[in-house]
C-alpha positions as CSV (number, residue, x, y, z in Angstrom):
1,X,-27.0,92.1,-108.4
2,X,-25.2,93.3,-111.9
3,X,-29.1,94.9,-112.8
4,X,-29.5,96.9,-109.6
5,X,-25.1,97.7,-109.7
6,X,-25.9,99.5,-113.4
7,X,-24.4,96.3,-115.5
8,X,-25.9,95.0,-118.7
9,X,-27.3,91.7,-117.5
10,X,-28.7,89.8,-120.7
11,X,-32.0,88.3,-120.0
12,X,-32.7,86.2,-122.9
13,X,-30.5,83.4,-123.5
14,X,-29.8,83.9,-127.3
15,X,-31.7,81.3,-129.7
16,X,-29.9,79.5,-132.6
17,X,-28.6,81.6,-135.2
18,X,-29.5,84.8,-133.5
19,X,-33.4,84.1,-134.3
20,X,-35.6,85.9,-131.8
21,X,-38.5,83.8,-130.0
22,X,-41.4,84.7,-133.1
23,X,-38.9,84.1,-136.3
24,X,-38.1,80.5,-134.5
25,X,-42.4,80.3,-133.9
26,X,-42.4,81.2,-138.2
27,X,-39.3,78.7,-139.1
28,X,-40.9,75.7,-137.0
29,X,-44.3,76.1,-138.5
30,X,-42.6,76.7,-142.3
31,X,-40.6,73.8,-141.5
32,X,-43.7,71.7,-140.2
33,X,-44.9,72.4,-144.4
34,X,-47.2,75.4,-143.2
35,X,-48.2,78.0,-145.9
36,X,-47.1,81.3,-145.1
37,X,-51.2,82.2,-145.1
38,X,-51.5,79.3,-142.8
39,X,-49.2,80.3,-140.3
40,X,-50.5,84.0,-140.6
41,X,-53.6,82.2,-139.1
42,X,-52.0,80.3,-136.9
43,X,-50.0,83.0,-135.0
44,X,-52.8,85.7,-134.8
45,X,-50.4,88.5,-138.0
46,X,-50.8,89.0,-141.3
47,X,-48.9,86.6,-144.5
48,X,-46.9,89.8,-145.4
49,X,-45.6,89.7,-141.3
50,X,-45.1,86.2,-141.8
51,X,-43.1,86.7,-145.3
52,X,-40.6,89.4,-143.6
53,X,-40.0,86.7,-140.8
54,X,-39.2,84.5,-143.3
55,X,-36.8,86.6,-145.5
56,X,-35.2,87.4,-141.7
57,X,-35.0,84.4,-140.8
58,X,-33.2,82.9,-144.4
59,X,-31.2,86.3,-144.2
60,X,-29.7,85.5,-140.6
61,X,-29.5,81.1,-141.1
62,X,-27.3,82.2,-144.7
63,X,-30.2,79.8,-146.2
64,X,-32.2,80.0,-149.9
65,X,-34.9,77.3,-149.6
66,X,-37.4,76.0,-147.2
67,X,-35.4,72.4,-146.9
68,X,-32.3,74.5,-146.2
69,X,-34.4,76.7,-143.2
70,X,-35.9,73.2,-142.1
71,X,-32.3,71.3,-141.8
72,X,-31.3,74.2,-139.7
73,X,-34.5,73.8,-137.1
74,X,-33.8,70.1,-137.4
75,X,-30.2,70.2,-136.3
76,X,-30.9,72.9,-133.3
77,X,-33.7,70.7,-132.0
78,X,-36.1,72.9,-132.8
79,X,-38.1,69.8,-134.8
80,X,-37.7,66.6,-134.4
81,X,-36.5,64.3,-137.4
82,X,-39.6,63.5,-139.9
83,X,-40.9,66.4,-139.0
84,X,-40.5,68.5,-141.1
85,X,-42.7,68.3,-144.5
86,X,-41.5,68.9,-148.2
């Protein structure tokens, strides 16, 4: 009903610390000890997409290290506990 009145309706619930849906696909792989090559493969882009996630993704969690990036996923449930690979 707000749509078709002219409201904004938000239609993505937002993800944990503002992430969008592919930087959360990049943090759980990077957390799961993927290489950046790796997950390049993985998701169908290129390492260099991959790396700009990456520097988004520390830029937005306020993070400096891939343990830091992985603590976050852990704590939002987006990995479980042992998951997550040095």
């Amino acid at each position: 009903m707000l749509d078709a009145a002219g409201h904004r309706v938000r239609r993505h619930p937002g993800h944990a610390g503002g992430l969008t849906t592919r930087e959360i696909e990049v943090l759980v792989l990077f957390s799961r000890g993927m290489s950046k090559k790796q997950i390049a493969q993985d998701l169908t882009i290129s390492a260099k997409t991959v790396s700009a996630h990456m520097e988004h993704i520390y830029t937005k969690l306020g993070v400096r290290s891939r343990g830091a990036a992985a603590l976050f996923a852990m704590r939002h449930g987006l990995i479980a506990v042992g998951e997550a690979s040095d």
